[in-house]
C-alpha positions in Angstrom: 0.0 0.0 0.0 1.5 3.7 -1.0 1.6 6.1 1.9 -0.7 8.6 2.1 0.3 12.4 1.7 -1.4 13.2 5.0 1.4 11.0 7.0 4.1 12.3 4.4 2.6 16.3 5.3 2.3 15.0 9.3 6.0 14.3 9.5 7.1 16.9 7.8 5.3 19.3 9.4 7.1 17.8 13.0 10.2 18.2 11.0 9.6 22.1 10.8 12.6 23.1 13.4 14.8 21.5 11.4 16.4 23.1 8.3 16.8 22.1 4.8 14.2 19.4 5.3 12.5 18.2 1.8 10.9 15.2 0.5 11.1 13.3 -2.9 8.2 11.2 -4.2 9.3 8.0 -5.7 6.4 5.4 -7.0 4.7 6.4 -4.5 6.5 6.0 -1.5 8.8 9.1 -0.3 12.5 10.0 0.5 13.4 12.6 3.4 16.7 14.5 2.6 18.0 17.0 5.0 19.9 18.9 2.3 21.5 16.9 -0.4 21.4 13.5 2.4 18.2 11.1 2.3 18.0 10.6 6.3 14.9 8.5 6.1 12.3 6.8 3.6 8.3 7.2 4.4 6.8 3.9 3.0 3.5 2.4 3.7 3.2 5.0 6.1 5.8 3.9 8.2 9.3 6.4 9.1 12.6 4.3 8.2 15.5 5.9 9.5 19.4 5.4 8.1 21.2 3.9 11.1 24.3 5.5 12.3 25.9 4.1 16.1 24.7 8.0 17.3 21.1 7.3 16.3 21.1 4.3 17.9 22.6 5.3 21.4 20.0 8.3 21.0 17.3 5.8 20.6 18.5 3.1 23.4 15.8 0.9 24.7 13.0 1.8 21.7 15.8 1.3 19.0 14.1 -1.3 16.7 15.1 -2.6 12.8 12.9 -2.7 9.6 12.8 -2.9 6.2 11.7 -0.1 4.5 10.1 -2.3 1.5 11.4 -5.6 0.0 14.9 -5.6 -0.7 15.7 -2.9 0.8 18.8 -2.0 3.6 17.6 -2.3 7.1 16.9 0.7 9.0 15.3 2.3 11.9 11.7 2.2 12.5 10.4 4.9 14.2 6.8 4.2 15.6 3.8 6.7 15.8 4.0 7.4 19.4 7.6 8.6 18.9 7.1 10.7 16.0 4.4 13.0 18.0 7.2 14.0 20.1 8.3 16.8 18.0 11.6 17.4 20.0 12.5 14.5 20.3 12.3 13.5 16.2 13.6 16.9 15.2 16.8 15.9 17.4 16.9 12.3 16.0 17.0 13.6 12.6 19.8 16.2 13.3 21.7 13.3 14.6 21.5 11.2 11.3 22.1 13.6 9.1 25.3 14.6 10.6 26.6 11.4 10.9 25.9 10.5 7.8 28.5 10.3 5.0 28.4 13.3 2.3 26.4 11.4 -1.1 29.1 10.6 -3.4 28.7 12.8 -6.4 26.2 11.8 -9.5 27.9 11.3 -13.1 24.5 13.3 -14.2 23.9 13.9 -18.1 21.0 16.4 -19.1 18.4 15.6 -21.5 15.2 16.7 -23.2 12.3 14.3 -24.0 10.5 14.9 -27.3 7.0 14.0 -26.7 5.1 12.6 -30.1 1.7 14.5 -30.8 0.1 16.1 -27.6 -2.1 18.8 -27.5 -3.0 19.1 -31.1 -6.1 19.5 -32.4 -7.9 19.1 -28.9 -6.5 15.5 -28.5 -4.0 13.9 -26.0 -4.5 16.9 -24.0 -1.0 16.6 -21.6 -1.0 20.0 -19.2 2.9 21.2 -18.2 2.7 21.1 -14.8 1.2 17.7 -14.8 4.1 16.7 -17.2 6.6 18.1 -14.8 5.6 16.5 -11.9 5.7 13.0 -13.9 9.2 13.5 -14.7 9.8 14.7 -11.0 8.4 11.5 -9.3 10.6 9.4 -11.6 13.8 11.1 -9.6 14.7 13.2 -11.8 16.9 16.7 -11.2 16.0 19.9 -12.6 13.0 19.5 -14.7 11.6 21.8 -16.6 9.5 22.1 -19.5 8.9 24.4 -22.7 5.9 25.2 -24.4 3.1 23.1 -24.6 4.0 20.3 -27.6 6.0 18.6 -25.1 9.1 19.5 -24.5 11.4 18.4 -21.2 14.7 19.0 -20.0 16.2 17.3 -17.0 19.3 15.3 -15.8 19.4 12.2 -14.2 22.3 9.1 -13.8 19.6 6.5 -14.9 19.8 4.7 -18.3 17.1 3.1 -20.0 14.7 5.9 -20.0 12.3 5.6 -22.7 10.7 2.4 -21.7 11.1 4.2 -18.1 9.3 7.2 -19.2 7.2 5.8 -21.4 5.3 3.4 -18.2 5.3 7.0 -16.3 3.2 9.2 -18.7 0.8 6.3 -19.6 -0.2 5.8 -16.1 -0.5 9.4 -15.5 -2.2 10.7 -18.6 -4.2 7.2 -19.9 -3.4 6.9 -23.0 0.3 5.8 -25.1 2.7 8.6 -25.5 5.7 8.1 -27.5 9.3 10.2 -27.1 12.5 10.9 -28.5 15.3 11.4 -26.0 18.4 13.2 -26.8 21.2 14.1 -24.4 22.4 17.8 -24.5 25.6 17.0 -26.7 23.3 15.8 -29.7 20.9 18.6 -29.2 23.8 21.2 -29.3 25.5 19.6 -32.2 22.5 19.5 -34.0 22.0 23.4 -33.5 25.5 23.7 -34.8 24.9 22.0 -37.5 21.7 23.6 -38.9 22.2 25.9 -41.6 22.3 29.3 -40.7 20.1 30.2 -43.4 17.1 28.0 -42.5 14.4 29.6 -40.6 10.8 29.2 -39.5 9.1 32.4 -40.7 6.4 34.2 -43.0 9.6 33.1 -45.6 10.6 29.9 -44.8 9.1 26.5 -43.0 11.6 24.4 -41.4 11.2 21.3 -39.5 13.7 19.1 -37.5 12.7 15.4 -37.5 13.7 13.5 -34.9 13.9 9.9 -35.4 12.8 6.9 -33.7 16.4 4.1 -33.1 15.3 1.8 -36.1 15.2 4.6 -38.6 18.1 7.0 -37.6 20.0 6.6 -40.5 20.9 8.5 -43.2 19.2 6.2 -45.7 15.9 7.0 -44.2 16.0 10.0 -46.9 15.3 7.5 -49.2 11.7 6.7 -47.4 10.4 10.0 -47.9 9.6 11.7 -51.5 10.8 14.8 -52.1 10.6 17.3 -55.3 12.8 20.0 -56.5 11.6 22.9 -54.1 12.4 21.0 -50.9 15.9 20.7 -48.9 16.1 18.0 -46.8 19.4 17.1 -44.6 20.4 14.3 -42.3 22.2 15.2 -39.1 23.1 12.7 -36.4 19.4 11.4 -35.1 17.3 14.2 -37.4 16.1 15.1 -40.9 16.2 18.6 -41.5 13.3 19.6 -43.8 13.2 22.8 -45.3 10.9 24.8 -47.9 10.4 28.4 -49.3 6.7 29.2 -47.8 5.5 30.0 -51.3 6.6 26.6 -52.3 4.3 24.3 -50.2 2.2 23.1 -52.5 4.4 22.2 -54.5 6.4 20.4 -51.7 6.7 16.9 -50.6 5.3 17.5 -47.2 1.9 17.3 -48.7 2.4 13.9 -48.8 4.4 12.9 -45.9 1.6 12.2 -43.4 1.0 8.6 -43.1 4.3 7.5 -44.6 6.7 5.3 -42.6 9.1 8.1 -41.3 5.8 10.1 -39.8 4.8 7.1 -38.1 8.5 7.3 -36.3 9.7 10.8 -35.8 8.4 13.7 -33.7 8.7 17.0 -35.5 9.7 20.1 -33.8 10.3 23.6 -36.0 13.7 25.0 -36.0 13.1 27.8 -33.9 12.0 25.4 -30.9 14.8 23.6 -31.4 17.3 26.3 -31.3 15.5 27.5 -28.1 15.7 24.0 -26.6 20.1 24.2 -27.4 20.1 26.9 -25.7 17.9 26.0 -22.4 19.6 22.4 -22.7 23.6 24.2 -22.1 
């Protein structure tokens, strides 16, 4: 069973004369960090203290071990008679958190999730904040998102993250979203890389195509039909598509909808993804 925000708000809120205090949801359950240091875990509304010898000798008689949840470290259960003596918790806490080691520091990379058509037309309406806090409950640092077709930046040390992601934003949201993940190094080499020239304006339309694993590849040109008014460029996970404005009729994007490529890219313009290189540095 999850814990319920009332106990996580409870404990914090005995917690108050003790700085730096913050918590961190986590699939459901919740870590307490006294700074940059997780002192304790709240899982099915139980407190779980990280032992150290002064904790324990603070503790004495009603010192007793736990498991947080399956497989995890024992630590220190703290029962609910104990944690209504604000004092006395506040003091505990202190304790732990200075005898705790410093966290070894994270090799973090940043990112940005491309999310694959929300909020067009009315349907697979995602809202920002709700997206945020998603990405936020996954343990992820310094999220932030930009404009509403689904952009996300953030850093984290964990690896697999589409299938990760993926699980996250289906169970919030209901339905399948699909993303492209690039670190920043791609995004800024990309940006780099994009002609100077190309634009998204009353002159030009340009359009960065991010593409799914199985069809980044510069041969995926050859899946989509082109004609003589369009440029179209591969660079390192993207097609870059661009067309005068007074040329779109004529242009192969009138027929690219329902091709193969459509069905595995997310398209972004090139302003967007120039803004995104620079929020990504």
């Amino acid at each position: 069973m999850a814990t319920k925000e009332s106990t996580v708000e409870y404990i914090i809120d005995q917690l108050i004369d003790v700085p730096n205090v913050t918590t961190r949801k986590m699939f459901g359950e919740y870590a307490v960090y006294v700074g940059k240091k997780v002192v304790a875990l709240i899982c099915d509304d139980t407190l779980s203290l990280k032992i150290t010898q002064e904790g324990k000798k603070f503790v004495g008689k009603q010192y007793k071990e736990g498991f947080a949840y399956d497989g995890a470290k024992v630590s220190m259960e703290v029962n609910e008679d104990l944690i209504e003596n604000r004092k006395w918790l506040c003091e505990l806490i202190e304790i732990t958190e200075e005898n705790l080691p410093e966290p070894k520091p994270k090799n973090m990379t940043k990112y940005v999730a491309l999310l694959r058509g929300i909020n067009v037309g009315g349907n697979k309406k995602v809202e920002m904040p709700k997206l945020k806090k998603t990405f936020e409950s996954l343990g992820f640092s310094n999220v932030s998102t930009y404009i509403n077709t689904g952009n996300v930046i953030f850093e984290t040390d964990k690896k697999d993250l589409n299938t990760l992601i993926e699980k996250a934003l289906l169970k919030t949201f209901g339905f399948e979203i699909r993303i492209v993940i690039r670190d920043a190094k791609n995004i800024q080499s990309l940006c780099k890389a994009l002609p100077s020239q190309f634009t998204n304006d009353t002159e030009q339309k340009t359009d960065i195509l991010f593409l799914w694993d199985e069809y980044d590849s510069k041969k995926s040109i050859n899946l989509i039909t082109t004609t003589n008014v369009d440029t179209l460029k591969y660079i390192d996970g993207a097609m870059v598509w661009n067309v005068k404005r007074y040329d779109l009729k004529k242009s192969g994007m009138q027929k690219f909808i329902g091709t193969v490529i459509y069905k595995n890219m997310t398209a972004r313009n090139v302003n967007t993804v120039r803004k995104l290189g620079e929020l990504i540095k």
